[in-house]
Structures are given as C-alpha cells and as structure tokens.
C-alpha positions in Angstrom: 13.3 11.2 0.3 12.9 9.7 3.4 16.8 8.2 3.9 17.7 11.9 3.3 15.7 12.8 6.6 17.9 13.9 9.7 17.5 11.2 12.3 16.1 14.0 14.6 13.6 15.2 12.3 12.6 11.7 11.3 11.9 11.3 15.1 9.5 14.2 15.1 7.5 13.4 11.8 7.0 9.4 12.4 3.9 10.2 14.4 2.5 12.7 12.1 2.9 9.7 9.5 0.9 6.6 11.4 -2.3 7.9 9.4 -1.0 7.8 6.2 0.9 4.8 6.5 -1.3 2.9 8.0 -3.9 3.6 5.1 -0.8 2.7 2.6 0.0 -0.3 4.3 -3.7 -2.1 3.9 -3.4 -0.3 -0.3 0.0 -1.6 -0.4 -1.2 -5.3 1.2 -4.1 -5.2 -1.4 -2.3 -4.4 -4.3 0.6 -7.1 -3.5 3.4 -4.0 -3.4 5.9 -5.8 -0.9 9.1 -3.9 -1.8 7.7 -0.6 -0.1 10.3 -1.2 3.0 13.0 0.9 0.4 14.6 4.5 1.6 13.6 5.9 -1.6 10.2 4.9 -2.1 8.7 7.7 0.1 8.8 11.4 -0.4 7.3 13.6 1.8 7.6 17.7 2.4 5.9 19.9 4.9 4.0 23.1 4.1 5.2 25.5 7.0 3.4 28.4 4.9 0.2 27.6 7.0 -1.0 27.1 10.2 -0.9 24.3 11.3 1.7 23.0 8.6 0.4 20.5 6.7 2.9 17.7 5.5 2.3 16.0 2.3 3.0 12.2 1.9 3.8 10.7 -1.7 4.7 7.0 -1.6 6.3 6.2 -4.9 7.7 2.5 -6.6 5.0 0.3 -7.4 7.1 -1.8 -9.8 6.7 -4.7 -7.9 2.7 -4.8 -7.5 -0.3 -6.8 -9.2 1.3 -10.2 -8.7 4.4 -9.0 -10.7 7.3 -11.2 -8.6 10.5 -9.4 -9.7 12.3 -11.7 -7.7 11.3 -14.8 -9.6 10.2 -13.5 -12.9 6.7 -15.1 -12.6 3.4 -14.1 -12.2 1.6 -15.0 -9.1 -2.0 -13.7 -8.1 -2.3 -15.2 -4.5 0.0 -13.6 -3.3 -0.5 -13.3 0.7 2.0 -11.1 2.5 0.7 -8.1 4.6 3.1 -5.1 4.5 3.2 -3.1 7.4 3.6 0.7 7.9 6.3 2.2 6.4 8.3 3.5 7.5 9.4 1.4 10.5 8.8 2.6 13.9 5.8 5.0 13.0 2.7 4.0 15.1 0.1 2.2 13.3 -3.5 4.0 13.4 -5.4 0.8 13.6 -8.6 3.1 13.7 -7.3 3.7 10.0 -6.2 0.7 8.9 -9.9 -0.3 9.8 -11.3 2.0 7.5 -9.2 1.5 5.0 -9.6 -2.7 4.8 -13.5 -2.1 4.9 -13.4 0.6 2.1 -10.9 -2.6 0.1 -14.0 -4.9 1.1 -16.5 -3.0 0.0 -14.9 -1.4 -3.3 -17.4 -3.0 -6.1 -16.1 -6.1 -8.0 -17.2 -4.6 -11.5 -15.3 -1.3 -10.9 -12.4 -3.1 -10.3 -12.8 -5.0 -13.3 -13.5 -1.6 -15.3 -10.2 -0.6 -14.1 -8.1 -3.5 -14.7 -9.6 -3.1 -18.5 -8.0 -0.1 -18.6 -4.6 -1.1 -18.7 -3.6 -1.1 -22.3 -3.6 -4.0 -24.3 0.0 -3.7 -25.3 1.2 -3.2 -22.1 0.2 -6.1 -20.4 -1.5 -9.4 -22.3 -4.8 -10.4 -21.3 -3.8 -13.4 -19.7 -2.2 -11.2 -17.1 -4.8 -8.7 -17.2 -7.0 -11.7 -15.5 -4.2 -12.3 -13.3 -4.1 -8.8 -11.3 -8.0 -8.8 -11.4 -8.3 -12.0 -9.9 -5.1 -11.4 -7.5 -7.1 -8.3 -6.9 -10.4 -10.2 -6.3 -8.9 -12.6 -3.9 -6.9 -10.3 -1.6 -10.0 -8.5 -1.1 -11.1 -11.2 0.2 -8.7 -12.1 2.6 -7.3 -8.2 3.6 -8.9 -8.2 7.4 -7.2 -11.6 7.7 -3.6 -10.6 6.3 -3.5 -7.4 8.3 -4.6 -9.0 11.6 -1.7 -11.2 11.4 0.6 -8.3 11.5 -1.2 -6.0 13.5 -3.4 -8.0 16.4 -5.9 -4.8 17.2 -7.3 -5.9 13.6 -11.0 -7.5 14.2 
C-alpha cells in the first residue's frame, strides 16, 4: 500500500507515477470516485526481474463512485468535483491527462449504456441504473472543463 512506502522511496517513485495518475485522475473525475485521496486505496509493486523494472500501479476502492454519496446517503448524478493525481506531490502528465479526457469524450454513448445494463438487476434498481448512466452522460460532457479547473495546462 502506498502509506506503507518509505518516505525515501516514495520520493523516488512519485515521478515514475505522474502517468498513471494522471490517466486515473480524469477516470476517477469521470466516474465521480472523490474518496481516492486515502493511504490505502493504491497498491503498487515494482518488477526488478527485468530491465528496466517495470512498476505496476493498481488503484483500488471505488465504493464511493457513480453518484453513490456515502457521505449523505443519497444519490446524485451531477456530481462536479475534479480529483486530482493521487498521490499528492506526483507531477501531473498533462500530455496524459489530454488523452485520457478526449478518449472520455469520445467513448460512444450506447456502449456506455450497454455497460451500465450490465450491472445486475438486483444489485442496483433501475432507477439508479439511469442515474450512473446519466451522471455518466453528463460528466462526459463537462470532463475538459472539470480538469482545467484543477490543472490550468488543460485546453
């Protein structure tokens, strides 16, 4: 877990994260996950078997995502906060972060759909089933704009 990383090694791998957490931090915006700034919501372990070693990035805890508001016990689908990279102090790749918010732009509306359907029937009603699609829908819509208010090299 990352709060079990040595502060000195932590030092030494936050630049070979800005990639991946700069690509998590437009997912995580898109998919409303605003708890990711946790200690134990990122593991992460580095392959020194090859050369160069490769490190391997899992972020974890997506409890509350898809306009699921823990905090309040309701349901919201516009839900606008950006999250930013995580964790703090590793450089944002805004090259990335580009990518990433034009591949959430241009990801097609009735895949999205297909997906949401997917979600079992008794695990979430289909009243909220239209609430993460829509949630969904409309942070697509507005991703450039909620990551260029956190990170001003967004166009």
């Amino acid at each position: 877990m990352w709060a079990a990383i040595p502060p000195m090694l932590a030092v030494r791998l936050l630049p070979r994260l800005s990639e991946v957490a700069s690509a998590m931090a437009v997912f995580d915006t898109w998919v409303a996950n605003t708890d990711r700034q946790n200690d134990g919501n990122m593991l992460l372990s580095e392959d020194d078997s090859i050369r160069p070693p490769v490190l391997r990035v899992a972020y974890i805890d997506f409890a509350n995502s898809l306009a699921y508001r823990w905090n309040r016990g309701e349901r919201y689908w516009k839900v606008e906060e950006p999250v930013a990279c995580y964790p703090d102090n590793v450089p944002p790749d805004l090259a990335v972060m580009m990518g990433a918010i034009q591949a959430v732009e241009r990801f097609p509306a009735g895949m999205l759909q297909e997906i949401v359907n997917r979600i079992p029937k008794g695990f979430v009603s289909e009243s909220h089933r239209s609430v993460i699609l829509e949630g969904l829908l409309y942070r697509q819509s507005t991703i450039r704009r909620m990551m260029a208010s956190v990170y001003s090299g967004i166009l």
